[in-house]
C-alpha positions in Angstrom: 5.6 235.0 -55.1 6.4 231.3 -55.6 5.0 228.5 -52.7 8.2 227.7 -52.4 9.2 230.9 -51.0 6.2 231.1 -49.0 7.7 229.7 -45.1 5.2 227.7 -44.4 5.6 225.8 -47.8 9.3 225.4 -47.2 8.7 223.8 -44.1 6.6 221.1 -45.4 9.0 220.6 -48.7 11.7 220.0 -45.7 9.7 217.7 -43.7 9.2 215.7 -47.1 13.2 215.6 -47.8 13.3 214.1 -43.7 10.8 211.4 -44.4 12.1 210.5 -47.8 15.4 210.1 -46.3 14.3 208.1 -43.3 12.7 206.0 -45.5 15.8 205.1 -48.2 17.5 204.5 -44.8 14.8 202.2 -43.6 14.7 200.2 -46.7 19.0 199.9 -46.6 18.8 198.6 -43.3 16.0 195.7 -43.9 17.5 195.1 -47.5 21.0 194.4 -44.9 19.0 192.4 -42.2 17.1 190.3 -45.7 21.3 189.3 -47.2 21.7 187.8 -43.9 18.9 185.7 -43.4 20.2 184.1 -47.2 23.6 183.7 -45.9 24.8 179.5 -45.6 23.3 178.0 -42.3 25.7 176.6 -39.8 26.0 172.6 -40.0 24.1 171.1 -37.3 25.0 167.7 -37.9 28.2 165.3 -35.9 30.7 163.7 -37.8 29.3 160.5 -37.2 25.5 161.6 -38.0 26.8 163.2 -41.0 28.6 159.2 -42.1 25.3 157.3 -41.1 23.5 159.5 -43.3 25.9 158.3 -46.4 25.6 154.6 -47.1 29.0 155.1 -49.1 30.4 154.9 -46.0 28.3 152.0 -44.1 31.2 149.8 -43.3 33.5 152.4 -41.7 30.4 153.1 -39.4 30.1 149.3 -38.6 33.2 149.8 -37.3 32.7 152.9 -35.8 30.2 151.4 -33.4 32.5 148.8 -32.3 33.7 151.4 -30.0 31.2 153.6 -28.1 33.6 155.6 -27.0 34.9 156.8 -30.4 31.5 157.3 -31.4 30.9 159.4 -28.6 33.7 161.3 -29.0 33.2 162.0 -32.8 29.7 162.8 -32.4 29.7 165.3 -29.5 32.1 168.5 -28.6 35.5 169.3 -30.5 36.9 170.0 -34.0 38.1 167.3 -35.7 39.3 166.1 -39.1 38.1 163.0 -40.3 39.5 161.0 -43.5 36.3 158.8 -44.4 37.2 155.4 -46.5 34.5 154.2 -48.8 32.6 150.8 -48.6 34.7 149.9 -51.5 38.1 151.2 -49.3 37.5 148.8 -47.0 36.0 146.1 -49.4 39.8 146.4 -50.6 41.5 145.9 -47.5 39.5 142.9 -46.5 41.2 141.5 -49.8 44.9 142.7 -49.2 45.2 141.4 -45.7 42.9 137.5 -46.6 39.7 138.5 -44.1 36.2 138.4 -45.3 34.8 140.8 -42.6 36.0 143.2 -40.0 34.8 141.0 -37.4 37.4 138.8 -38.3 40.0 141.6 -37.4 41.3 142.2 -33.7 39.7 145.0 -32.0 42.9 146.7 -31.3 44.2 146.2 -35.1 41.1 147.6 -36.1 40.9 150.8 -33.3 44.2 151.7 -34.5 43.7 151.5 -37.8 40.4 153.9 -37.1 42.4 156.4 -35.1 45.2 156.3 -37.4 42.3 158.8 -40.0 41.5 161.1 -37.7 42.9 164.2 -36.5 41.9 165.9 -33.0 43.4 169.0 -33.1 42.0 171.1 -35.8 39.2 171.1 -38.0 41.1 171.3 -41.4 39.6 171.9 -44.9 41.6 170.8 -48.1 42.4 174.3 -49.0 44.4 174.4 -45.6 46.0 171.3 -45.9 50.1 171.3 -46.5 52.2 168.6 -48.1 54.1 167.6 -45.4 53.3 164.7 -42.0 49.9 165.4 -39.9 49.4 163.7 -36.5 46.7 161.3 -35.9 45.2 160.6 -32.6 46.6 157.4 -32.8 50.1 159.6 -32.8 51.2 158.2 -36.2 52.0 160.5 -38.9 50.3 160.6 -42.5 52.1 162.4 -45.1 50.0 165.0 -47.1 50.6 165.8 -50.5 49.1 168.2 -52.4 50.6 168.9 -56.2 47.5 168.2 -58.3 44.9 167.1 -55.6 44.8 166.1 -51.9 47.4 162.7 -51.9 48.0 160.7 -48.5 51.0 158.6 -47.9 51.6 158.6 -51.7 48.7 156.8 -53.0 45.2 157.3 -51.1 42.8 160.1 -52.7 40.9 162.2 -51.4 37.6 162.2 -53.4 35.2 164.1 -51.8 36.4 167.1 -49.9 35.2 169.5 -47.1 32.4 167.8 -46.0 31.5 170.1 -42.7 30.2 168.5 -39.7 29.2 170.7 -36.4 32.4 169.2 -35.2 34.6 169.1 -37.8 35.0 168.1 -41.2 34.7 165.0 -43.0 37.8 164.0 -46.0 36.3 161.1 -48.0 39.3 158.5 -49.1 39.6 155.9 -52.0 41.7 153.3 -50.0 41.8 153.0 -46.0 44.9 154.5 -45.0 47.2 151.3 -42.9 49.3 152.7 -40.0 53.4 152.9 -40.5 53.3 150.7 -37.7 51.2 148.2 -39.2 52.1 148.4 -43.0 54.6 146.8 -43.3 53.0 143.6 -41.9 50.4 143.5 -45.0 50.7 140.8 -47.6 53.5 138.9 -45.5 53.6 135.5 -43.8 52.6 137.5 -40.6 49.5 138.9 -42.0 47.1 135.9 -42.0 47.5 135.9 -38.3 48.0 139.5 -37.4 44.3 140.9 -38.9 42.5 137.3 -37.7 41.1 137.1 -33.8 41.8 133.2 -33.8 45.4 133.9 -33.7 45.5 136.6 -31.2 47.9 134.7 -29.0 50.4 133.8 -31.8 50.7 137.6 -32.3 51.4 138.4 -28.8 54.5 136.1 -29.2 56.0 137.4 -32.0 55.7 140.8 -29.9 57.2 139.4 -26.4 60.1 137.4 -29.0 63.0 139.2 -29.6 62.8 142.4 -32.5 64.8 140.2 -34.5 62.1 137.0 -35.1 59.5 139.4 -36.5 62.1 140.4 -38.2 63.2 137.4 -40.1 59.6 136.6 -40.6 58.9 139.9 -42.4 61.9 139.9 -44.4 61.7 139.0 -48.7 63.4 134.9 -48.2 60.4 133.1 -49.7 59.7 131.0 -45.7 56.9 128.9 -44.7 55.4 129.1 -41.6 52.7 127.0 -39.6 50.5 129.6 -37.2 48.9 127.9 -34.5 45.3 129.4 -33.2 44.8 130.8 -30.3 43.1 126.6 -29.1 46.6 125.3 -30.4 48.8 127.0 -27.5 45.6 126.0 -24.9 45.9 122.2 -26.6 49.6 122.3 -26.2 49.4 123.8 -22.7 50.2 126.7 -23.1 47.9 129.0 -21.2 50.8 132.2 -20.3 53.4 133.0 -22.4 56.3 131.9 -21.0 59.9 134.0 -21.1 62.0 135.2 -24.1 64.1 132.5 -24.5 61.5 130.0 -24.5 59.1 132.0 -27.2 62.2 132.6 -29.5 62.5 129.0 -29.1 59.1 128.0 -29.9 58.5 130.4 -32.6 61.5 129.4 -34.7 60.5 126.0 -34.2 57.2 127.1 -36.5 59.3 128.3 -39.4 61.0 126.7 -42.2 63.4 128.4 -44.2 62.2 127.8 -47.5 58.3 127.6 -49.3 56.7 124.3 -49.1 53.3 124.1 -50.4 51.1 121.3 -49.6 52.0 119.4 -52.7 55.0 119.3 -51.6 55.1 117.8 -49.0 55.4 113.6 -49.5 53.3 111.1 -48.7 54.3 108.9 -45.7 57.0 110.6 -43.0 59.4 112.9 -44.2 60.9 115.8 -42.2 62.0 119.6 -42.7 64.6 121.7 -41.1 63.0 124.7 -39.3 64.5 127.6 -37.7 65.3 125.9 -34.9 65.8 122.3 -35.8 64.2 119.4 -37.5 59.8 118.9 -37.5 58.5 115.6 -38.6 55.4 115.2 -41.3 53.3 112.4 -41.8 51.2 112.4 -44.9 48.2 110.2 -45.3 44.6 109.4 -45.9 43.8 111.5 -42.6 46.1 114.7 -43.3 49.1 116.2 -42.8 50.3 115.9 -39.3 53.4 117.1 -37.6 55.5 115.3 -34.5 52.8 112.9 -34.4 50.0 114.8 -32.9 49.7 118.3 -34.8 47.3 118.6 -37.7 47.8 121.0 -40.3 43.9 122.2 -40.3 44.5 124.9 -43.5 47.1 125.1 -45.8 48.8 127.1 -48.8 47.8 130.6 -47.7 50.0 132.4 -50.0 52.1 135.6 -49.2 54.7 138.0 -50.7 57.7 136.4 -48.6 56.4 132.4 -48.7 53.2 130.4 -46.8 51.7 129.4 -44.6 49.7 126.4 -43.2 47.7 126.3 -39.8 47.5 123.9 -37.3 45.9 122.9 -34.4 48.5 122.7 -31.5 51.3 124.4 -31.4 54.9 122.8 -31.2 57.5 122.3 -28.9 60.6 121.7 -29.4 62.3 118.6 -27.6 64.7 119.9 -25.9 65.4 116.4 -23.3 66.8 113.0 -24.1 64.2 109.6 -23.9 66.5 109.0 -21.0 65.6 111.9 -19.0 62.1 112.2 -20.3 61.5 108.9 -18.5 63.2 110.3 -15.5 61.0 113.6 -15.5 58.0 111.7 -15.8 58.1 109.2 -13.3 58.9 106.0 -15.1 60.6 104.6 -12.1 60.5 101.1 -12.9 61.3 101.2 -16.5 64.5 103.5 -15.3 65.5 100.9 -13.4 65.2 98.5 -16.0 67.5 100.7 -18.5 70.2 101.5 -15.1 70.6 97.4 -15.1 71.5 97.6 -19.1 73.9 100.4 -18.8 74.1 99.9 -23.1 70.7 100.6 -23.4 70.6 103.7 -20.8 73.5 105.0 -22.3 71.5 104.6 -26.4 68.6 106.4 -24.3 70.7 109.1 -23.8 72.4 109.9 -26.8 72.1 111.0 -30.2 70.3 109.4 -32.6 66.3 108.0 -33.9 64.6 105.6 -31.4 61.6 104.7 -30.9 60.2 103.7 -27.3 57.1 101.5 -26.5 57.2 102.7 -22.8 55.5 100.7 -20.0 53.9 102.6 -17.2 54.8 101.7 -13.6 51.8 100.1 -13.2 52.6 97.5 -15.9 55.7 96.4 -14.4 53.7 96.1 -11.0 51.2 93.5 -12.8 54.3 91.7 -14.1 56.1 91.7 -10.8 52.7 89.8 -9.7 52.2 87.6 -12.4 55.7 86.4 -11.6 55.5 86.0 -8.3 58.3 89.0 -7.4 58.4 92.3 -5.9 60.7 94.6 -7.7 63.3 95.0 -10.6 66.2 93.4 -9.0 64.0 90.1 -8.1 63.1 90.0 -11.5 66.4 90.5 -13.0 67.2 87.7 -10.4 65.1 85.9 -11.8 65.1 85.4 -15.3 69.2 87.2 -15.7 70.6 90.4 -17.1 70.8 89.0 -20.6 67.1 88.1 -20.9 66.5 91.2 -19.0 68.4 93.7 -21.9 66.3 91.5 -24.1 62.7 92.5 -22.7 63.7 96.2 -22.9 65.2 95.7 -26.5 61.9 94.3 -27.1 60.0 97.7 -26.4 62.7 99.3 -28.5 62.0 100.3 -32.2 65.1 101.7 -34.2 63.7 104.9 -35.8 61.7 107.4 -35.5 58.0 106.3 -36.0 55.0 108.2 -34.3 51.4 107.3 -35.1 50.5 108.7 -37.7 53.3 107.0 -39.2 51.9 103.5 -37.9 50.4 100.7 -39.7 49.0 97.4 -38.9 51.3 94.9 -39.3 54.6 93.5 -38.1 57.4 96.0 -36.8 60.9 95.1 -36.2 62.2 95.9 -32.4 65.8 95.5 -31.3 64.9 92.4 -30.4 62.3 90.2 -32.7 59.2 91.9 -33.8 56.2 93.1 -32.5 52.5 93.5 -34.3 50.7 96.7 -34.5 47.1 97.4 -34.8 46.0 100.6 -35.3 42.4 99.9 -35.2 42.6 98.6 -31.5 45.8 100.6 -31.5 47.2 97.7 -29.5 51.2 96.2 -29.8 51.1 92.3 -29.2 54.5 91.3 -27.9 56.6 88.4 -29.8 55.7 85.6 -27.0 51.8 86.2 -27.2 52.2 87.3 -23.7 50.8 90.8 -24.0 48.5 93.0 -26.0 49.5 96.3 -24.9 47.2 99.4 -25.3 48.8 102.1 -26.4 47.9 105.2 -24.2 46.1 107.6 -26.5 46.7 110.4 -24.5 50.5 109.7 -24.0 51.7 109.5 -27.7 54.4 111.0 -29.8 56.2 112.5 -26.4 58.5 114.2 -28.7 63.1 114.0 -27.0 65.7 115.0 -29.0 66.6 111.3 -29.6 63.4 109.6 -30.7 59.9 109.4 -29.2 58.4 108.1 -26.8 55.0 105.7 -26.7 53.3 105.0 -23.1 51.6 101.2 -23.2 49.8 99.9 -20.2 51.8 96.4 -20.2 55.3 95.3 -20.6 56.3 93.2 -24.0 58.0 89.6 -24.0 59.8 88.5 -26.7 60.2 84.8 -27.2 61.8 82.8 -25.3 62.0 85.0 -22.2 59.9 83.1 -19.6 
């Protein structure tokens, strides 16, 4: 007889099989549990750890942590898709739009230009995206394309894809990708000002103007335009912005309809038609100044559509005669003077280039006292209508001249000649009677006629008294 046939044999033969097969089974099951264990591990790293850990992309986290808030969004809970520009993206932008650092950039220019790469809803690798628009957060659209590699808006690559964050997943892009909103502002006359913090108010003109003067400041007619800083509407007085009308008015007034370098623009006083009316330039030793009392602090920033020069106070167009200028601003007793010459009113009140040395009330009080009168009609009593016409011809230069455009020396009035110096900036009157001082802070008081010159004493020509 065999062991095998022996019962107690095939008992333990069985038990063997059992233990043999509870063994292979054993071994499958840990061999399982061992594939596991070298499966990929789950990223445990944020969007925004996962960019501070990549010193390709330095600058976009400098202006990441402009705003805590973003940064706390991209680094905590949620699935989100993140288009990353490189150091040398944003190196490149800088150029296009003339800035040397994004701290020259408005916040909100540069939070929408950040929002405008990052999608909220999905986390979305490049083998899921399709050619076709994708919303941003900053609900702007950018269009995907995908025939031989990951294309956005036609022209920004994706260069490193499917970076996976615990939170989403991180696209890395060759160019920062500009908002449809914003684009078509680049390399324009508008530009300079738009991506630059000094001009912060200027921009929010443009945008409470009419559509139509951002408009004709975008469009391809070579322009120039002069962009005042934000301290230019504060030094003009402007401190609110005031309504439509008014900005439309003002803005065109900054705009010429051609390109005019620096170099072009001659020496001495010239003028240019703007937008909305005529500007006039003096060119000197001390700069370029406008109306007078504007300086043209930067020039020849050249764009696609023409250039542009900045100044320091932003202009107003004259939109009152000298006549009612001297009304509005309390010039009684020189009014009273010109009511008495009804020729010389009338000249105040119409078209055409004056100039006016005008005396404050107080220097026609002094010569009421130094003659021995009280008041306009006891001095035209006193010395007649004629010779009275003749004192205010005296004050009266005809043409334009502000002063910038004055030099020592003799000028010719209406009637006889009075001497400038701009050193003392003084005008001495015909008879020797008078040094006036010119008010500094009352020159080049811009009408539609002429302009207007506040002295602290009344001229006399020869003869008079």
């Amino acid at each position: 007889m065999k062991l095998n046939q022996i019962p107690v044999f095939r008992l333990l033969l069985k038990a063997k099989a059992i233990a043999l097969t509870l063994a292979i089974a054993a071994f499958t099951f840990t061999s399982c549990n061992d594939d596991d264990d070298d499966s990929p591990a789950q990223p445990t790293q944020s969007i925004v750890a996962l960019a501070q850990g990549n010193s390709n992309l330095s600058i976009l986290v400098t202006a990441l942590t402009k705003y805590p808030d973003l940064v706390t969004t991209l680094s905590g809970n949620g699935t989100f898709t993140v288009f990353a520009p490189t150091n040398t993206a944003f190196t490149n932008l800088l150029t296009a739009i003339g800035q040397t650092s994004l701290d020259d950039i408005p916040e909100d220019v540069l939070r929408d230009v950040l929002e405008y790469h990052v999608i909220g809803s999905a986390a979305v690798l490049s083998t899921q995206l399709t050619a076709g628009p994708v919303t941003t957060v900053g609900g702007e659209n950018i269009t995907v394309s995908t025939s031989g590699g990951i294309r956005l808006n036609g022209t920004v690559n994706v260069v490193t894809a499917d970076v996976q964050a615990s939170n989403g997943v991180i696209h890395v892009v060759d160019a920062v990708l500009v908002p449809p909103s914003i684009a078509p502002i680049v390399g324009t006359i508008v530009a300079p000002a738009f991506f630059n913090k000094n001009f912060t108010t200027l921009i929010a003109a443009v945008k409470a103007a009419s559509p139509d003067v951002l408009t004709a400041l975008l469009s391809s007619d070579k322009k120039t335009l002069f962009a005042p800083t934000n301290a230019a509407f504060t030094a003009a007085g402007i401190t609110a912005l005031p309504d439509q009308a008014t900005l439309n008015a003002v803005l065109t007034y900054h705009v010429l309809g051609a390109e005019v370098r620096a170099a072009d623009i001659t020496n001495g006083s010239s003028s240019a038609n703007t937008l909305n009316g005529e500007i006039y330039l003096s060119k000197g030793a001390a700069g370029v100044f406008i109306n007078g009392t504007t300086e043209v602090i930067a020039t020849d920033i050249v764009a696609s559509n023409g250039v542009v020069h900045v100044i320091d106070r932003t202009l107003l167009p004259p939109s009152q005669t000298i006549a009612e200028i001297a009304v509005e601003a309390g010039f009684t007793q020189l009014v009273a003077a010109l009511v008495k010459v009804p020729t010389l009113l009338a000249a105040a009140g119409a078209d055409g280039d004056l100039t006016v040395f005008a005396p404050t009330d107080e220097a026609f009080e002094a010569l009421y006292a130094a003659l021995g009168v009280d008041n306009m009609d006891e001095l035209e009593a006193l010395i007649g209508n004629a010779k009275l016409a003749q004192v205010l011809q005296h004050h009266i230069v005809g043409s334009r001249v502000f002063s910038t455009d004055l030099a020592s020396g003799s000028v010719p009035t209406l009637n006889q000649s009075v001497e400038i110096n701009v050193t003392n900036l003084t005008v001495s009157d015909a008879s020797g009677t008078s040094d006036a001082q010119l008010v500094s802070s009352a020159l080049n008081i811009l009408a539609t006629n002429g302009v207007i010159h506040v002295i602290d004493q009344v001229l006399i020509p020869d003869g008079i008294l």
